[in-house]
C-alpha positions, 0 to 999 in steps of 0.5 A, spaced: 473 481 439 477 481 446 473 480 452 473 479 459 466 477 461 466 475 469 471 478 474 476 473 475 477 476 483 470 474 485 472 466 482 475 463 488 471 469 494 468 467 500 461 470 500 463 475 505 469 477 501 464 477 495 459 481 499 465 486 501 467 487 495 461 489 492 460 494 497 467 497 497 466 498 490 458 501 490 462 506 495 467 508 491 465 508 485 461 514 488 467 517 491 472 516 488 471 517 480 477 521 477 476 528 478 474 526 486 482 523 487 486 529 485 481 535 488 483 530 495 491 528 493 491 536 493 486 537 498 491 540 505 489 533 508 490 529 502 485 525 502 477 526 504 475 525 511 469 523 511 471 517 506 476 515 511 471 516 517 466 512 513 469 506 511 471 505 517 464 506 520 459 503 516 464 497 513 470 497 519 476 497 514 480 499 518 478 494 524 478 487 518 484 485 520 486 487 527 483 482 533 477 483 536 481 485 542 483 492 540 477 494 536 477 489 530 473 484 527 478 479 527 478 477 520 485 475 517 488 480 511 485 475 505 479 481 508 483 486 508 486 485 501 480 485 498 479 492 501 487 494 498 485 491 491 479 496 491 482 502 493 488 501 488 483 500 482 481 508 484 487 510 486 484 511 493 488 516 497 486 514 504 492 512 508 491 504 509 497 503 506 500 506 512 495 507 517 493 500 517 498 496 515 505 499 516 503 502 523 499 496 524 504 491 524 509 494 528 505 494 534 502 488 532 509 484 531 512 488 537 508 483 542 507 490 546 500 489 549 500 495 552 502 499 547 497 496 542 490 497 547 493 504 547 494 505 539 490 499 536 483 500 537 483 508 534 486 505 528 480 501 528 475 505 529 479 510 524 480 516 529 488 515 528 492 515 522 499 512 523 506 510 520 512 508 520 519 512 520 525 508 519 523 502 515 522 504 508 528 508 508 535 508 513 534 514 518 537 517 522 534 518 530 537 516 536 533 516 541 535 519 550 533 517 556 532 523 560 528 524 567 520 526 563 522 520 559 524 518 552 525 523 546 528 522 539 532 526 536 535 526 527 531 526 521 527 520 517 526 522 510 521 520 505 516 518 511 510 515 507 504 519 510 508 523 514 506 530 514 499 528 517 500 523 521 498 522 528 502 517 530 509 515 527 512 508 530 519 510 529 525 505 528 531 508 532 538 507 536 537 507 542 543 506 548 541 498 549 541 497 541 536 499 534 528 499 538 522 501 536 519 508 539 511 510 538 511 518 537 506 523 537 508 528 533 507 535 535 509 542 531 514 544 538 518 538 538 517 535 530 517 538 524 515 535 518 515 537 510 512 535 504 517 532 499 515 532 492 514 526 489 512 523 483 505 520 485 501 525 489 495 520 492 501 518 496 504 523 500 511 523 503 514 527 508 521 529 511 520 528 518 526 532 523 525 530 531 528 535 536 527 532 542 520 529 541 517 525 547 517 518 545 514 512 548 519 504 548 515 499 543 517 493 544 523 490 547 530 490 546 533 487 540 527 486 536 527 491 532 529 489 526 525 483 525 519 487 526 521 491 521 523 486 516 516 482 518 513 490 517 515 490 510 513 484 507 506 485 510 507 492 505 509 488 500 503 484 500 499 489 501 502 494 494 501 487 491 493 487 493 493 495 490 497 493 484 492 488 482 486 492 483 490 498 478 491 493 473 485 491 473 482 497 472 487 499 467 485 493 463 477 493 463 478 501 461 482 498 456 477 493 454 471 499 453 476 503 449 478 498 444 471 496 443 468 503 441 474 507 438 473 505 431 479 506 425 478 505 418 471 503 419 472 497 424 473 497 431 479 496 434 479 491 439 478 488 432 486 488 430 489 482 430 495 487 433 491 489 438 488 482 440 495 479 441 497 485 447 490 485 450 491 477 450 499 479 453 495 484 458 491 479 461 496 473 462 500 478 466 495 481 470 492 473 472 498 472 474 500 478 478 493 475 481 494 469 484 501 471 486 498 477 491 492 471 493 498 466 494 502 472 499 495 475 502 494 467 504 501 467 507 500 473 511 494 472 513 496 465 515 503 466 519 507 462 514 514 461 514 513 462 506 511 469 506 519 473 505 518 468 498 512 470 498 511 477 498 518 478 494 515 474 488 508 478 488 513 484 488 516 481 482 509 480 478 505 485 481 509 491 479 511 487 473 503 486 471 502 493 474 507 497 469 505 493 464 499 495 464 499 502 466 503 503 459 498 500 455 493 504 458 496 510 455 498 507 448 491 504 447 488 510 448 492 515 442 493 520 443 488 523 449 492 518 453 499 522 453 495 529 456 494 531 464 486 530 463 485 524 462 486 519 468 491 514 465 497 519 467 493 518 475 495 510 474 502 511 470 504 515 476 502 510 482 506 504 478 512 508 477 513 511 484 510 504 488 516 501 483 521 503 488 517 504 494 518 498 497 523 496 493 524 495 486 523 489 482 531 487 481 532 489 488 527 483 490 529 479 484 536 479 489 532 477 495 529 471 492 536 468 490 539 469 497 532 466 500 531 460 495 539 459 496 541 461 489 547 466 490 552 465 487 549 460 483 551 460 475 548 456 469 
């Protein structure tokens, strides 16, 4: 028989990691069983409140990574993984990805002190959620000068987060080139809709600014480098929660096959069923070491983390869909209705597989930073 007696995560932990994650676990375990994710995937919030508020108070998620300075605990985001791969096994909906992450990130990356003291230490306290608007998808904002300051005007489609967000740091053309501008969006000058999208947990909005008043992050010129520097740190991210739903696929996987029994035998006992389970594993432990290998290249500030977080993209989603796929199959024929939460998985891999770019998209990107464009054979 198939089995998988020891978390691999907790092989290569620190204690406190270990700790973290147990707790993360203990919490979530209460809080987000599959019915919990789609009452709060289609609550008006999207999300549970007091879930959010929680983790940012008796454990100081949002704060893990950020410096002690602006309100966080100064850790790195090998932490901070821990936390992204527990709230992927249970498809958590609370918006870290955006909040903590993207939004995270760009004012970090901005080097704006001012705008950091301002914005930061909400997000770690939990108090603020945030996200980007022009990273993920090209948008098109401009940004004017006028006498009370500056204002943005155009769209930014498939906003992650967008419809709720409390702050929105805003990748716009400006008269002195592309900057980045942080905007409080208020229903006078912002409107936002709620796309319809595949994977529910993670909302996405059309965000249309009509002379929104905005504040300059950052100087000019830089922008783009925040940007690209944004998105790997979401890509090592997706990464960490793809881990997590592999994960839970596999282990869900593993408890079916060792009850459902067919011609009076246990299925996990088919040579046939052995044989994918043993495939499962290698991909989902090779997606692990791939996402560690990124998250110690975020967290340390290497200049191997564009490779990095491209090639756990790769294995990541790869070992994700896979295992998604078999999540459903494995289970028959109650794998294919709307009750069972298998469907909840293989909605959350398909729409990430795009989010950040596909894996032939980062396959490319690969190429080109390794030098390997244009080479054949």
């Amino acid at each position: 028989m198939f089995r998988l007696d020891a978390d691999p995560a907790l092989l290569l932990e620190s204690d406190e990691q270990r700790q973290l994650r147990g707790v993360l676990r203990a919490l979530l375990a209460e809080t987000c069983g599959p019915e919990e994710i789609r009452g709060q995937a289609e609550s008006p919030r999207g999300y549970d409140q007091v879930l959010w508020e929680r983790l940012a108070g008796e454990i100081g998620v949002h704060g893990l990574a950020l410096p002690d300075e602006y309100g966080g605990s100064g850790y790195t985001f090998a932490e901070l993984a821990v936390v992204l791969q527990e709230t992927g096994r249970v498809l958590c909906p609370a918006p870290l990805l955006t909040t903590v992450v993207l939004a995270g990130h760009a004012l970090l990356g901005s080097g704006d002190r001012r705008a950091c003291a301002r914005w930061l230490p909400g997000i770690a306290a939990g108090a603020l959620t945030a996200t980007v608007a022009g990273f993920l998808h090209p948008a098109d904002v401009t940004a004017e000068r006028t006498p009370g300051g500056w204002v943005l005007r155009g769209e930014a489609d498939f906003v992650p987060g967008g419809q709720g967000a409390d702050l929105m740091l805003v990748a716009a053309r400006a008269p002195d080139g592309e900057r980045l501008f942080a905007c409080e969006p208020d229903g006078a000058t912002c409107d936002r809709a709620a796309r319809r999208v595949l994977d529910s947990t993670r909302r996405q909005a059309l965000v249309r600014f009509r002379g929104a008043p905005a504040e300059a992050v950052g100087e000019p010129g830089q922008a783009a480098g925040v940007v690209e520097a944004v998105l790997d740190a979401g890509r090592v991210a997706l990464a960490a929660e793809h881990v997590g739903g592999s994960a839970h696929a596999l282990d869900a996987v593993l408890d079916y096959v060792s009850q459902r029994t067919q011609f009076g035998r246990v299925i996990g006992s088919f040579q046939a069923v052995k044989h994918r389970l043993a495939d499962l594993l290698v991909e989902v432990e090779g997606a692990r070491s791939a996402s560690a290998y990124a998250s110690a290249c975020l967290a340390g500030d290497t200049s191997e983390l564009p490779v990095a977080a491209s090639a756990a993209a790769v294995a990541c989603t790869g070992a994700y869909r896979l295992a998604v796929t078999e999540y459903v199959q494995l289970h028959g024929g109650i794998g294919f209705t709307w009750e069972h939460p298998a469907h909840l998985y293989l909605r959350r891999a398909r729409a990430d597989e795009a989010l950040l770019g596909t894996g032939d998209d980062h396959r490319l990107r690969l190429a080109g930073l390794l030098g390997l464009t244009g080479r054949t054979g």
